[in-house]
N, C-alpha and C positions, 0 to 999 in steps of 0.2 A: 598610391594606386597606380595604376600601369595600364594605358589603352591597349585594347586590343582593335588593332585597324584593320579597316578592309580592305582589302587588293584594288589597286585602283581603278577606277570605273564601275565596278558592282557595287558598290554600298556607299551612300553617304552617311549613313547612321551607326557608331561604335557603342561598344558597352562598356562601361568602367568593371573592371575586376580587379582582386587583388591575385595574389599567389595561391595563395589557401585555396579561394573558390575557382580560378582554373585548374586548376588538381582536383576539386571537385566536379567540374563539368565534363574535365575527363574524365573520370571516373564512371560517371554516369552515361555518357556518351558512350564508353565502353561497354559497358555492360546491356544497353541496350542492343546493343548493335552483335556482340558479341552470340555466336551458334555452340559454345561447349555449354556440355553439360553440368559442366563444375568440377572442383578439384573432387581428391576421392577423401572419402570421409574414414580422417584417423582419428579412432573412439578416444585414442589416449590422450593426442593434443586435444580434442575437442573437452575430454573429461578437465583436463588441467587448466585449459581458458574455462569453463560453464565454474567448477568448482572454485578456484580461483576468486570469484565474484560471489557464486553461494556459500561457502562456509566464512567470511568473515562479515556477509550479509545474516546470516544464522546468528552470529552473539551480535551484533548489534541491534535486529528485531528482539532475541532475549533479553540484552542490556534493558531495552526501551521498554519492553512490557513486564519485566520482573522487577519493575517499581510497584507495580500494582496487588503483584500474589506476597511481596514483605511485606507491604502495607496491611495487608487485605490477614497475614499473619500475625504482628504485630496487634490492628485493633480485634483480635479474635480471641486471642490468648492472653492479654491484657484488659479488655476494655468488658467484653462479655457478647454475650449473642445479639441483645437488641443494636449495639454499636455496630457488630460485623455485618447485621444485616441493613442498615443504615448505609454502609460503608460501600455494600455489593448494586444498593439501588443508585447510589449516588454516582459511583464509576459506569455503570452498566450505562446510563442516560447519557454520561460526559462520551462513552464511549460511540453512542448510537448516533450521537450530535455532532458534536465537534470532531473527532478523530474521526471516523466512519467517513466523512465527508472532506475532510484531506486525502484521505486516502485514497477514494474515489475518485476523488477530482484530477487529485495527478497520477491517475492511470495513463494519462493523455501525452504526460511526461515521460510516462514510462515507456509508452511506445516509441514518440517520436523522438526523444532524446538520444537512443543508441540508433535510430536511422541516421539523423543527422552526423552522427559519430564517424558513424560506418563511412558516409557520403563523403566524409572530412570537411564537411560545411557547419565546421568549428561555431560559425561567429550565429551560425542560429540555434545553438544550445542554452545559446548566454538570455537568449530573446524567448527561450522557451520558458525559460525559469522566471522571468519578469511577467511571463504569461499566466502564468502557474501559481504567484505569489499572487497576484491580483485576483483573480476568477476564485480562489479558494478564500480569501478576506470575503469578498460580495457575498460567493455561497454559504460564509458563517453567521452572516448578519442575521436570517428569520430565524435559525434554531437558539441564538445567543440569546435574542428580547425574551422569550417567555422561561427561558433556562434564570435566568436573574430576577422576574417578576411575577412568577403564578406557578411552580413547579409542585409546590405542598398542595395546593387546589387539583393537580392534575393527578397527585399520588392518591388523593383520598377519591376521585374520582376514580380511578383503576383501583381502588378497594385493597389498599394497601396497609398495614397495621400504622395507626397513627406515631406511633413515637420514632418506629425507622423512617418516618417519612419525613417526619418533623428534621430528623438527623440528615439524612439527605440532602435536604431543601438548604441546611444551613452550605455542608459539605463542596456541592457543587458552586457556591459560589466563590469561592476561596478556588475552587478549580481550573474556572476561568481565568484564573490570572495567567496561569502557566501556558495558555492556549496559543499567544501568540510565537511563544518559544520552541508548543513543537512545532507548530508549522512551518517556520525557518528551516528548524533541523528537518522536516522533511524534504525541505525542497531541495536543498544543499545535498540531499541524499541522492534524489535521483540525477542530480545532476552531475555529481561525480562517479555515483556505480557506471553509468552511461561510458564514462571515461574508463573505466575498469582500474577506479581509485576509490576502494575501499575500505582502508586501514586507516583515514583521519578521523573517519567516525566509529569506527571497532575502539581505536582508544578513549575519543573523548566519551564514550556510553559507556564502556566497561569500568573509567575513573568514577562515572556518576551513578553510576547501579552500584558495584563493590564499594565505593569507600565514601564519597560524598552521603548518599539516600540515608545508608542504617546510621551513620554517624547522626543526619537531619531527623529522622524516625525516631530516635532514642530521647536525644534532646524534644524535641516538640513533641511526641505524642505522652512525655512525664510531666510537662509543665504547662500544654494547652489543652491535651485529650484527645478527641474525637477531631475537633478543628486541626488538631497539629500534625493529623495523617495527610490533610490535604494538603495543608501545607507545605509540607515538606515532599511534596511531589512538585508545586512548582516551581520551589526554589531548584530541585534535582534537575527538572529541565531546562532554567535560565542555566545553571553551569557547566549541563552537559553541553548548550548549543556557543556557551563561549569558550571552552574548553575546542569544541571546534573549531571558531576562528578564530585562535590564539595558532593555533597547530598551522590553518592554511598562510595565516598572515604570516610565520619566520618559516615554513615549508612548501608553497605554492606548489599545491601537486599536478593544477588540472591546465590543458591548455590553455596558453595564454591569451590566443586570437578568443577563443568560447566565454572566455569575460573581459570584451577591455576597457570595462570602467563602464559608470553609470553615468550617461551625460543625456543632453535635452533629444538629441539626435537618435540614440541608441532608444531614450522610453518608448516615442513617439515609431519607432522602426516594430517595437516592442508590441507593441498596441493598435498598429494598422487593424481596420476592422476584418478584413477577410485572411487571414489567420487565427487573430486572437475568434473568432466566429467557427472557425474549423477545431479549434483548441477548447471551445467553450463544447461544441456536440461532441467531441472524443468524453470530454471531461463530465457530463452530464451524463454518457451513458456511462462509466464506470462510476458515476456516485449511485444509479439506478441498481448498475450490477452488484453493489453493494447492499442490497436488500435484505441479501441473506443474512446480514451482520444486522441489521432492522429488525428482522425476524427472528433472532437467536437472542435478542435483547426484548421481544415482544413476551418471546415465551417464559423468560425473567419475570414479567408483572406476572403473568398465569399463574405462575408456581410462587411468586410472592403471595398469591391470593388464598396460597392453602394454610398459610401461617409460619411462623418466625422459623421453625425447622427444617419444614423441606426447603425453604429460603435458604437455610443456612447450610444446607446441602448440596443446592443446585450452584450455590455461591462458591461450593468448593470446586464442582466441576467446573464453573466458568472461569475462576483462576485457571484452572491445568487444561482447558480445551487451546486457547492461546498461546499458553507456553507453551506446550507440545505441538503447536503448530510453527512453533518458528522454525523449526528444521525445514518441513516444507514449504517454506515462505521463501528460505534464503535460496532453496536449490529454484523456485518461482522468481525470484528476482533474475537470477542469473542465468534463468534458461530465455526470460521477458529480455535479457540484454544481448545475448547472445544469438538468440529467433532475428530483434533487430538487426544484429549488423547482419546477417547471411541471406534473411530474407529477400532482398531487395537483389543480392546479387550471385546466391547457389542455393535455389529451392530445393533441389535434392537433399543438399547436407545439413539444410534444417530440417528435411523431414524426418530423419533420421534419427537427428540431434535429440526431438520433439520423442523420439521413440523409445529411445532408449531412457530417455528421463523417466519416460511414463513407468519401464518396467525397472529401471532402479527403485524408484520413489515408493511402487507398488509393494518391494519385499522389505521395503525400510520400516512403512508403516505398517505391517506385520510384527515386525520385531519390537519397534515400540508401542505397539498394542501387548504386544504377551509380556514385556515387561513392565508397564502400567497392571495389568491384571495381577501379576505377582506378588506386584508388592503395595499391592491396592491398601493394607489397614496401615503401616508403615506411614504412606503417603496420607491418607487422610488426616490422622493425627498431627500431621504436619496445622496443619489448620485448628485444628478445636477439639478436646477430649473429652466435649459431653458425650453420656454412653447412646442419646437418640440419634446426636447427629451422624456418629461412628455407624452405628447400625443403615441409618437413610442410605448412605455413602455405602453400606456393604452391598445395598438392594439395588441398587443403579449401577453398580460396576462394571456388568460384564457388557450391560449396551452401550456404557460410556465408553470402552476400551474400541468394540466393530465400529461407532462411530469415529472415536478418532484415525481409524482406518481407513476410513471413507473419506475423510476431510484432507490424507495426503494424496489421493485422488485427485480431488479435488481441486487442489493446490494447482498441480500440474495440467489440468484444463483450465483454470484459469488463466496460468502462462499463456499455455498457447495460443486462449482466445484471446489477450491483452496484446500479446506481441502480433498479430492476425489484423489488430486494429478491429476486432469484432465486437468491443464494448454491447453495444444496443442487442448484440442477439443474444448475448451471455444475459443483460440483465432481464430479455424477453423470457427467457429460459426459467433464472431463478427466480421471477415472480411470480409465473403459471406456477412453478413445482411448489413453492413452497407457499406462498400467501395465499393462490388459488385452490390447490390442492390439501397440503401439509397443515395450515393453522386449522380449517374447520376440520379436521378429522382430529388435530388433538385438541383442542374444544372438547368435540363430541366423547372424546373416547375417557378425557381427564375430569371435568367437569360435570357434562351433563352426564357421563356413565358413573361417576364417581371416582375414576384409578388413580385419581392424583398424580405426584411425581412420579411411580412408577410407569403409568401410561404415555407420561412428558415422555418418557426416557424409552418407550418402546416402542412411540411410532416413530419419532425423528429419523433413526439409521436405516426405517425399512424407504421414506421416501426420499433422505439422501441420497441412498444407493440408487435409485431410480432417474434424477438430474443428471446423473455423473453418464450416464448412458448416451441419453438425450443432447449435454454438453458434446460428447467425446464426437457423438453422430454428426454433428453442424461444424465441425471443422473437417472433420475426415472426408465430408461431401464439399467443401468450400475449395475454390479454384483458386490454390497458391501462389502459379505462375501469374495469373490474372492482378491478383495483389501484390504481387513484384512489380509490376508494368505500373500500377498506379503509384506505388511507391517512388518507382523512380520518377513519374511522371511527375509527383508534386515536389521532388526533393528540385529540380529541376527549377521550377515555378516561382521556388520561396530563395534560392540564388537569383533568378531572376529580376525577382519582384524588388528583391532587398538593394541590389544593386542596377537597376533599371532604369537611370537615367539617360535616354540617347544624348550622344554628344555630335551635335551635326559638321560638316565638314570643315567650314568656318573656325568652329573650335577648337577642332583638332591642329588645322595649320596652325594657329593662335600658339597650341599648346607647345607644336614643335620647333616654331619660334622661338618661342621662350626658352626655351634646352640649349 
């Protein structure tokens, strides 16, 4: 460490810094201070850093979720309808519970990890991910107890057909094993996209989706069944997550100040309450904002309640809503990484950045909508070749396709509200629209009017489209400059904090004594 002293007779009190964080207080120091407007915004580098981060962010969110639609194909076309629909309540719940709630939680990550990036205040990336790893354990504890001990009581209670539930109930708990594996790999995730080092995990997910999973699938669901689907998803996550740090331990991609080493010093820096407390409300409103994934797994029991078909219909689109959203997930990560480093110090050319995403994104999801639609009976059969559930899947098509249109919308205000740091207003947003407004009108419309899956499927994209409005409005009116000023204000705080011990004058002679 290296004192920074003060001129003599103004100050007897120094701060310890090292290198790293004075490059960061310049940094920041500048940018404060500084009257340009920012450099000018070249679409092309800009396209090469955002994309750069989104397409190898794209096959690894597909690696990760296209364990679920082999599985989810495998026990369909093998096992039979009551397994597949077994198989669609049992991941839908894992999904709502445990992943929904990672994911949520390190939105927090998401943000502040390419701020710190940006800042070059390395060594509190390392501190964010010790944040992140803790707060997402705590928030898994209430949904795990009754996921292991009352889950079949709660499917017969949501009026679910007894033998997929029965199948579920066993399902999910062979689930849990794999749980604490992806959470790792998530956090490892955002800790390095942050770094704009995303190709240790393109490899280790693409080795465990292609060749690891159907190898594990083939063997375990011919010699255990229905159990051996689950199965063999946890074990695909324990390899994919050390598959990864096999790759960082003989390749260390990511700065080296940003992790160095786990010691008593570093937890407890880690865990200070007024960060980890700042970390905790970022991280609680992206589990909130995560409602909609709440609510798109609510409307799962609904359409479980009409009987094993439309189940096994609504099952096929809930495979392919996911998958098809990975595209706009990755171009979402990488625009969430990129918002970070620019916001804080050239609001202009994130706003820009934010704009031009929005109208990529918009003619992307176009184009994978009309090819979803074309080859709509192809794709179903992908999944099951009863002739009812062929047909269910031909009757929901064409609102499945405008919906997944909406959701790359979507995607992209999310970004922007996540990199914004706007978590609590996104999830204000998507709870009015959709729990408020959205659940009792398809109630009334599927149930009490009687339209069944067809109704699921025709109110959803007219009140999606109506959030994405409401979303796009609360950031367009939010005052960016304003949130650059705080940004820098706390990247500032947490240099300080971290390194905040005055060394009084005393000390200092002491120290240079000693030299």
């Amino acid at each position: 460490m290296t004192i920074f002293a003060a001129p003599e007779g103004e100050q007897k009190e120094v701060l310890w810094y090292d290198k790293s964080e004075r490059e960061c207080l310049s940094k920041l120091e500048a940018a404060e201070t500084s009257k340009d407007e920012g450099e000018e915004f070249d679409l092309w580098q800009e396209s090469k850093s955002l994309l750069g981060i989104a397409l190898p962010a794209v096959a690894v969110q597909f690696s990760v979720l296209f364990i679920f639609p082999q599985t989810a194909s495998m026990v369909g076309r093998n096992l039979g309808k009551e397994q597949l629909a077994g198989f669609s309540l049992g991941s839908l719940v894992g999904n709502l519970t445990c992943l929904s709630v990672m994911v949520g939680a390190l939105t927090a990550a998401d943000t502040l990890m390419p701020r710190s990036f940006a800042a070059e205040n390395y060594a509190e990336m390392g501190r964010l991910a010790v944040r992140g790893m803790i707060l997402c354990s705590l928030l898994l504890i209430p949904p795990v107890i009754p996921l292991c001990t009352m889950m079949e009581w709660v499917f017969d209670k949501l009026g679910q057909d007894p033998e997929a539930s029965h199948l579920a109930t066993q399902w999910i708990r062979i689930y849990l094993i794999g749980v604490p594996a992806m959470l790792l790999f998530r956090v490892v995730q955002s800790f390095l996209n942050a770094q704009h080092q995303v190709w240790p995990m393109v490899y280790s997910s693409l080795a465990a989706c292609f060749l690891v999973h159907p190898f594990l699938l083939k063997i375990l669901v011919s010699r255990l069944e229905f159990i051996g689907s689950s199965l063999a998803i946890c074990m695909t996550q324990y390899v994919m997550i050390a598959f990864l740090f096999a790759y960082m331990w003989f390749n260390p991609v990511h700065q080296k100040e940003s992790w160095p080493g786990m010691s008593k010093t570093f937890f407890l820096e880690s865990i200070s309450p007024r960060p980890m407390l700042a970390f905790l409300s970022l991280s609680m409103g992206g589990v909130l904002s995560l409602s909609e994934w709440w609510f798109w797994e609510t409307v799962c029991f609904i359409v479980g309640s009409f009987g094993v078909v439309p189940l096994c219909v609504h099952t096929i689109a809930y495979q392919l809503v996911p998958l098809l959203f990975m595209i706009p997930l990755g171009i979402m990560i990488g625009l969430t990484v990129r918002l970070g480093h620019l916001i804080a110090y050239d609001v202009p050319k994130a706003k820009k950045l934010a704009a031009w995403c929005m109208g990529f994104t918009t003619l992307l999801g176009l184009v994978v909508s009309t090819l979803l639609y074309k080859f709509r009976i192809g794709i179903a059969m992908l999944f099951s070749t009863d002739e009812e559930v062929i047909q269910g899947c031909k009757e929901i098509w064409p609102k499945l396709c405008y919906y997944i249109f909406v959701l790359y919308i979507f995607g992209i205000n999310s970004a922007i509200m996540r990199a914004l740091g706007m978590q609590w207003q996104m999830a204000a947003i998507i709870f009015g629209c959709l729990w408020v407004g959205t659940l009792p009108a398809l109630a009334y419309f599927s149930i009490h009017q009687g339209g069944g899956i067809d109704a699921v499927w025709s109110t959803l994209p007219v009140f999606y489209t109506g959030m994405q409005f409401l979303l796009a409005y609360s950031y367009i009116r939010e005052d960016w400059y304003e949130i650059s000023k705080e940004i820098r204000r706390h990247a500032l705080e947490s240099v300080e904090e971290a390194n905040g011990k005055l060394v009084n004058e005393e000390t200092k002679l002491l120290t240079q004594e000693s030299r």
